[in-house]
N, C-alpha and C positions, 0 to 999 in steps of 0.2 A: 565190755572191755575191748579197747583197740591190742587187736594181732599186731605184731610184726613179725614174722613167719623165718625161721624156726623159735618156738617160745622158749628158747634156753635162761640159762641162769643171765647173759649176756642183755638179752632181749625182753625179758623181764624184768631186767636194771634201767636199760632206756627207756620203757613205755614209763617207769615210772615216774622217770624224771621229767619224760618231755610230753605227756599224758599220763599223769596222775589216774589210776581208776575213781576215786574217791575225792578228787578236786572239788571244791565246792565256790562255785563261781561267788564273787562278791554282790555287796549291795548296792548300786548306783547311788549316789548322792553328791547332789549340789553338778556344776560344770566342770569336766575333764578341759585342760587346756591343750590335750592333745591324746585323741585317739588315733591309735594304730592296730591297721587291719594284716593281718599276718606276721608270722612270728619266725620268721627266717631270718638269716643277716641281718638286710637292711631293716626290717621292722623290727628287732631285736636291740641294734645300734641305736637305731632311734629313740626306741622309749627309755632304754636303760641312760639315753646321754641325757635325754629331757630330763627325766626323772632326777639324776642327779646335781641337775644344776636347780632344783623345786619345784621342777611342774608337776601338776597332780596330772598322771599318765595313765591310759587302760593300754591293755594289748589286751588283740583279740584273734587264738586261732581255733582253727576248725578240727586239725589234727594233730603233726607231732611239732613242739617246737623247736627250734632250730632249722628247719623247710627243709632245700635241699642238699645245702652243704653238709649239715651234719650227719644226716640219714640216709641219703642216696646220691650223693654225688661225691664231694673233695675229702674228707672222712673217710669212708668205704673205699672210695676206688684209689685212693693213694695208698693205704694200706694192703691193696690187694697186691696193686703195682708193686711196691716196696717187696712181697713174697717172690714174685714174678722174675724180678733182678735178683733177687737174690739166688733162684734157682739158675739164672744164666749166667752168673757169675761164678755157681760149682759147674757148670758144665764147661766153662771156660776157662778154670782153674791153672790145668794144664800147661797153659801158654802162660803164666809163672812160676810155674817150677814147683807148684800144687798138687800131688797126684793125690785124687777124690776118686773112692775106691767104684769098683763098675757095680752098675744097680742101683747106687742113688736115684731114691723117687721122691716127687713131689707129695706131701701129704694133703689133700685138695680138703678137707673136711678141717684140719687144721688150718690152713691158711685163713678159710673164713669164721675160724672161729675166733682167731687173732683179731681177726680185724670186725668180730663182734664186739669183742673185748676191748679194743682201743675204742670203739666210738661208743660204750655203754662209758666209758672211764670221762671223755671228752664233755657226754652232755649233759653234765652235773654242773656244766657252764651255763647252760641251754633251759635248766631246770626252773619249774614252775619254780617250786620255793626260792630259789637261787633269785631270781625275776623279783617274786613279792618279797624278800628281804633289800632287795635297792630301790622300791619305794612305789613297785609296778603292781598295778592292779590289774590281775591277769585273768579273760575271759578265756573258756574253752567253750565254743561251739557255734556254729554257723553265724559269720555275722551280713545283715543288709541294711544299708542305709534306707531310712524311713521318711528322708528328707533333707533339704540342705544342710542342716549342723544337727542330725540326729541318726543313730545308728542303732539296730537293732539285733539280741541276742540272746537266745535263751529263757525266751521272753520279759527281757530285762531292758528299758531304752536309755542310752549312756547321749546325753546333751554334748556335745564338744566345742568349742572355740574353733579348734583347727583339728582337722582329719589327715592321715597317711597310709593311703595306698601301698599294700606291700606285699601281695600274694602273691607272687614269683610266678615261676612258667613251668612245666609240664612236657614231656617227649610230645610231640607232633605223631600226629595219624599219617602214613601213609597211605595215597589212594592203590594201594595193588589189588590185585583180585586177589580173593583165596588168604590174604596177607591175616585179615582178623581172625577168621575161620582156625587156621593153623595156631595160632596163638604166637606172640612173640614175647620176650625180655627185653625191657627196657630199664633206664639206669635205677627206674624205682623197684623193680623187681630182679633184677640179676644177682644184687648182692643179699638178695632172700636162698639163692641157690647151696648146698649141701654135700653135691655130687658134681663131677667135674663133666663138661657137656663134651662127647667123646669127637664130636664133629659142629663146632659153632659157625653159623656165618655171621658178621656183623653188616649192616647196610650203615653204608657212610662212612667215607674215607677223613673224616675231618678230626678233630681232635678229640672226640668222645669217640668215634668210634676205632683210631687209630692207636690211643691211650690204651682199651679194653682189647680188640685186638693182639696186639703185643701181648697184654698181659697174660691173658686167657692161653696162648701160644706158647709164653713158658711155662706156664704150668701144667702144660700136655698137651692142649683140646687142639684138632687138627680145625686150623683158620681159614674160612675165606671171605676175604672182604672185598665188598663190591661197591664199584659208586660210579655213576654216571660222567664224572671229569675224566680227565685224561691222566691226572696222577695225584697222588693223595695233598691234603691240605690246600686245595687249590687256591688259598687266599691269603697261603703265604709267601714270603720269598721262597721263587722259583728254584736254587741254590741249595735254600735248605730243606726246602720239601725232597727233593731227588736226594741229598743225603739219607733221610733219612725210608725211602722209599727202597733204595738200594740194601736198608738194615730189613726192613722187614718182608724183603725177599730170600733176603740171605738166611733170618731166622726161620723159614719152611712157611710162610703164609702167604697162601694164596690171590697174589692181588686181581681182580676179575675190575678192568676199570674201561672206561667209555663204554659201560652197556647200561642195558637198561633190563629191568627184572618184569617179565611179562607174568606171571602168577605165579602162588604159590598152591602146592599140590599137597595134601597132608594124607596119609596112609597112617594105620595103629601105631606104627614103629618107629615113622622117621617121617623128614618134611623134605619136600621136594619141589627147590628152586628152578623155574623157568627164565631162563634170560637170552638177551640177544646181544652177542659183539661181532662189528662189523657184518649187519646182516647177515650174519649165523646163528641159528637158535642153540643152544645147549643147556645142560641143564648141570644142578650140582645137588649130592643127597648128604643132608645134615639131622642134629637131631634137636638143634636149639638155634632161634633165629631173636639175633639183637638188633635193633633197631639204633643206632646212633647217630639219627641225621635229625634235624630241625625242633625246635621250641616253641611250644605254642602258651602264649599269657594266660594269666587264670583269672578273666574277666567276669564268667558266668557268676549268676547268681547273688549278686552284690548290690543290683539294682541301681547301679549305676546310671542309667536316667531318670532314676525321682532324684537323682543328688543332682542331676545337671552336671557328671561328670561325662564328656566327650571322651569317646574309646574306638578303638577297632581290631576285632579280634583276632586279626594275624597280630598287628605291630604294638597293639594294648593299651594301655591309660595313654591318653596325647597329654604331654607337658609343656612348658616353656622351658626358657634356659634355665629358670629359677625352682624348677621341680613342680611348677603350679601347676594344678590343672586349670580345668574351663569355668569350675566352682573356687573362685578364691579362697575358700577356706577351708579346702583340701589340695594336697601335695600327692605325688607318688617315687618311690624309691624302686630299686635294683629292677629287676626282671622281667618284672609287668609294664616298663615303660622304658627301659634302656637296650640299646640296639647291642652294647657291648655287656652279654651277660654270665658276667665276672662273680665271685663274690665279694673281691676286693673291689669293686666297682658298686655294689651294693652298698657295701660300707662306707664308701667314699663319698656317693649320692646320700645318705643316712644323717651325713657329718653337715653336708651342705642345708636340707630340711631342717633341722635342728635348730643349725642360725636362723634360716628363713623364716621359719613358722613362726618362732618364739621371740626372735628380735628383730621385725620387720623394718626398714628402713631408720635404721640407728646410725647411719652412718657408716662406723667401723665395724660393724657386723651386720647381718641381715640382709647382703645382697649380695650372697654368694650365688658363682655360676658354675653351669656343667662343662659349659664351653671351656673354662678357665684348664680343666682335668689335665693332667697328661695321666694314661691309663696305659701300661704296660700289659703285658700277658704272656704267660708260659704254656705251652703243650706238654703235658709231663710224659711224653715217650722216652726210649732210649736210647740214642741223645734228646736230650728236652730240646724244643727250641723257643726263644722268649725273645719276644720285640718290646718294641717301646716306639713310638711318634711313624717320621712317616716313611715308607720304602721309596725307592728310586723312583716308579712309578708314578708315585705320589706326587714326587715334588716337581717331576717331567710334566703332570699332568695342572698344577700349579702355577706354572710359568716359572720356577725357583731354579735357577743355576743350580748344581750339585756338584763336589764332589766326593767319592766313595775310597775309604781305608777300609782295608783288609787284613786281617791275622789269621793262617790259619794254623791251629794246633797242632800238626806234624812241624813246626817250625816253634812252638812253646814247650822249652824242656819237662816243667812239671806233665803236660799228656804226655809226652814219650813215655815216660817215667811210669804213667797211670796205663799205659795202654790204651787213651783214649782221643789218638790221633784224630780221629773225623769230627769235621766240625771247624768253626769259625765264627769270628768278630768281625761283624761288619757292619761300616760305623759311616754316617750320611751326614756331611758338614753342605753348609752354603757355601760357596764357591766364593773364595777372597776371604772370609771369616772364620773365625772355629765353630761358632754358634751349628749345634749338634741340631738335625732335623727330624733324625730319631736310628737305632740301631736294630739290627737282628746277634744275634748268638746262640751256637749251636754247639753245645756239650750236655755233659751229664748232667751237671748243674749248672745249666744255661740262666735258670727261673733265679738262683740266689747271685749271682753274677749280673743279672740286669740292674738290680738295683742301684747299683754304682752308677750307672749311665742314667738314669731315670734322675735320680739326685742331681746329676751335670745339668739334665735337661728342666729342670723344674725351676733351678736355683739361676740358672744361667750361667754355669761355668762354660767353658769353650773346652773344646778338646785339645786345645794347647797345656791347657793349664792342666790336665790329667796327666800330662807327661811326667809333671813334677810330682805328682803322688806317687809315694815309696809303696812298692808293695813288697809282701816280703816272698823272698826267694826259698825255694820254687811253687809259686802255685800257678793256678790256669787262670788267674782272673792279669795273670800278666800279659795276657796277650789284648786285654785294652789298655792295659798303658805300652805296649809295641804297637800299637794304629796310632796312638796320640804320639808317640813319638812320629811314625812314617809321617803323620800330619809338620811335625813340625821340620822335618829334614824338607819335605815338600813345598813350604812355606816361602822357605829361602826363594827371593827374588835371582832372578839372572843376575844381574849386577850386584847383589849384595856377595853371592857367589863369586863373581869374578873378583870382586875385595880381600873376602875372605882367601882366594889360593896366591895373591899376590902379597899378600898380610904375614902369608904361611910361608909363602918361597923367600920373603925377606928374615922372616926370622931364624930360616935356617942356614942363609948368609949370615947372622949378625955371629 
């Protein structure tokens, strides 16, 4: 029987759903017109879209389904998060006029038992039966291709027309010394934890470790996060990284950054970090060490060179635009082959397969591309921040004139209101045009406020034309339409300007 550790009444509702003990894999028969190898998002997407448009579909996974959104990544740690605000919201009660009486404690054993409870409740979406009632004939256990259009499992061999790559990707090993020895948590084991870690360090300042960080911080654990750049999220605007670098100083976590971690030391009690900032050694003593820095694809054991599929084990399944691989009659989806590893990028890459595999060169379907994407993405800290297309940088490094609207929320009434001044809309036109090049935003609900701008940019509206969308008064998603307007007051040429105050001084003679 697959564990997922603690085996509560919670944990015993997911394995069932998402490994049945008692599943009884089907019978091969006749040709699958598309086998799909992993049961995560995108191979989820996939066979459940195939499937219901008639294709005779297998899915095949090895452990739980739903991969890692459901079980150990956006499920679990938004749920943790969601506890984590909420505890800094009674701690900051105060500052409205809330008094939360003294001694309020986090209940750490509770929290994670909520957020057992929300994602046993979630993967009843995920669930085998759920799967083979939409028409998916669903494999559990080890699968490897046996050859160009045959796939093997359970000792069972499933023929297929067209195969989909979709094993997802995996925390990366760090080479530290001492680092294995010690043992660390990573996102597949942390939300297995019970007990609140009295002193966490997290390696890696970027969005998985900056996300859990925070979190872990209000819920008590005294933080130190370390990472090699010079200040957290170092790949995103520069602007709103330091916003939000400035928040999680503020909240008591210790940011330890441009060093580098020379070993780790373990003793019965506690684990003890060696590192170096500016050529000083020092050290830091914790009793839980998480690891949130890099991904590595889950290419092993798949046999991917009797299928003739070309891979590489840092960067994973090599595809074209069209999701192919080297074998035409296999594709690959989300994680194992895409550089941006989203799960709404999984699903989006999933949508695209689907056409391709099944309606190859039809003209008005079957030659969809990756390139075509616009792919957003949010950091869920607190302020989240969520971009969309491309930063200054970007378009400087392009050759693309730019230029850049700004709003920032000390100047949008609804955040005074919210208390949620830090933060800002900032929004990247072609220079002479409206046409949007892509945005950043930084608030609380930065991630549901991008979508407005992702919609501009997909459809092709201009940021002129957002000026004229009503929003309604007060919320914070008004400070993109206060850039599309500064866009449009900006717009005014000199001489249409000098029209307009001589238009204005005659009518106030008339």
């Amino acid at each position: 029987m697959t564990i997922v550790p603690p085996m509560d009444e919670n944990n015993r509702r997911l394995v069932a759903n998402v490994h049945p003990p008692q599943w009884v894999n089907p019978e091969p028969s006749g040709r699958y017109n598309l086998v799909v190898i992993g049961a995560g998002t995108g191979g989820i997407v996939t066979a459940a879209g195939a499937a219901g448009l008639g294709a005779k579909v297998a899915l095949i996974e090895k452990h739980l389904l739903g991969g890692d959104c459901l079980n150990y990544g956006c499920v679990p740690s938004k749920s943790v998060i969601r506890s984590g605000r909420a505890a800094a919201d009674a701690r900051g009660a105060g500052a409205f006029g809330v008094r939360v009486p003294a001694g309020t404690e986090v209940d750490f054993p509770a929290v994670m038992e909520r957020m057992r409870r929300i994602r046993a409740h979630i993967s009843r979406h995920d669930s085998a039966a759920c799967l083979k009632e939409q028409g998916v004939d669903v494999y559990i256990g080890q699968a490897r291709f046996s050859g160009p259009d045959t796939v093997e499992v359970d000792g069972k061999t499933l023929r297929f027309k067209k195969a989909v790559i979709a094993t997802g990707a995996r925390a990366a090993e760090l080479p530290i010394p001492g680092l294995k020895e010690a043992g660390t948590l990573t996102n597949e084991t942390v939300f297995s934890l019970t007990e609140r870690p009295r002193r966490l360090a997290c390696i890696g300042a970027g969005p998985i470790g900056c996300e859990l960080a925070q979190a872990f911080r209000r819920l008590g654990s005294e933080l130190f996060l370390f990472d090699a750049a010079p200040h957290v999220l170092i790949r995103e605007d520069a602007d709103a990284a330091e916003i939000l670098q400035k928040v999680l100083m503020r909240e008591g976590i210790r940011l330890i950054l441009d060093s580098k971690i020379l070993r780790i030391e373990k003793s019965p009690a506690e684990k003890i970090i060696h590192y170096q900032v500016g050529g000083k050694a020092e050290s830091a003593v914790v009793d839980e060490i998480l690891v949130g820095v890099g991904r590595a694809p889950n290419v092993e054991g798949l046999n991917l060179e009797g299928a003739g599929v070309a891979f590489d084990t840092k960067a994973g399944v090599k595809v074209n635009d069209h999701l192919q691989t080297s074998n035409a009659r296999i594709y690959a989806v989300g994680d194992v082959c895409l550089a941006a590893k989203f799960t709404h990028t999984a699903d989006a890459s999933a949508r695209i397969v689907i056409e391709n595999a099944l309606f190859p060169n039809l003209g008005f379907v079957g030659n969809k591309k990756l390139s075509a994407l616009t792919i957003p993405w949010c950091t869920y800290t607190d302020p989240e921040i969520a971009h969309v297309g491309m930063y200054e940088e970007d378009a400087r490094k392009a050759g693309i004139p730019a230029a850049t609207f700004l709003r920032r929320f000390s100047e949008v009434d609804r955040a005074l209101a919210d208390g949620e001044e830090e933060g800002f809309v900032k929004i990247h036109v072609r220079k002479g045009t409206g046409r949007i090049l892509g945005a950043t935003v930084v608030a609380r609900h930065a991630g549901e406020m991008m979508n407005e701008i992702t919609l501009a940019i997909v459809r092709g509206i201009g940021l002129g034309a957002l000026s004229s969308v009503i929003h309604p008064y007060p919320t914070q998603a008004e400070a993109i339409r206060q850039a599309a307007d500064a866009y449009q007051t900006g717009h005014l040429t000199p001489g249409l300007k000098r029209f307009l105050e001589r238009w204005f001084a005659w009518k106030r003679r008339g």
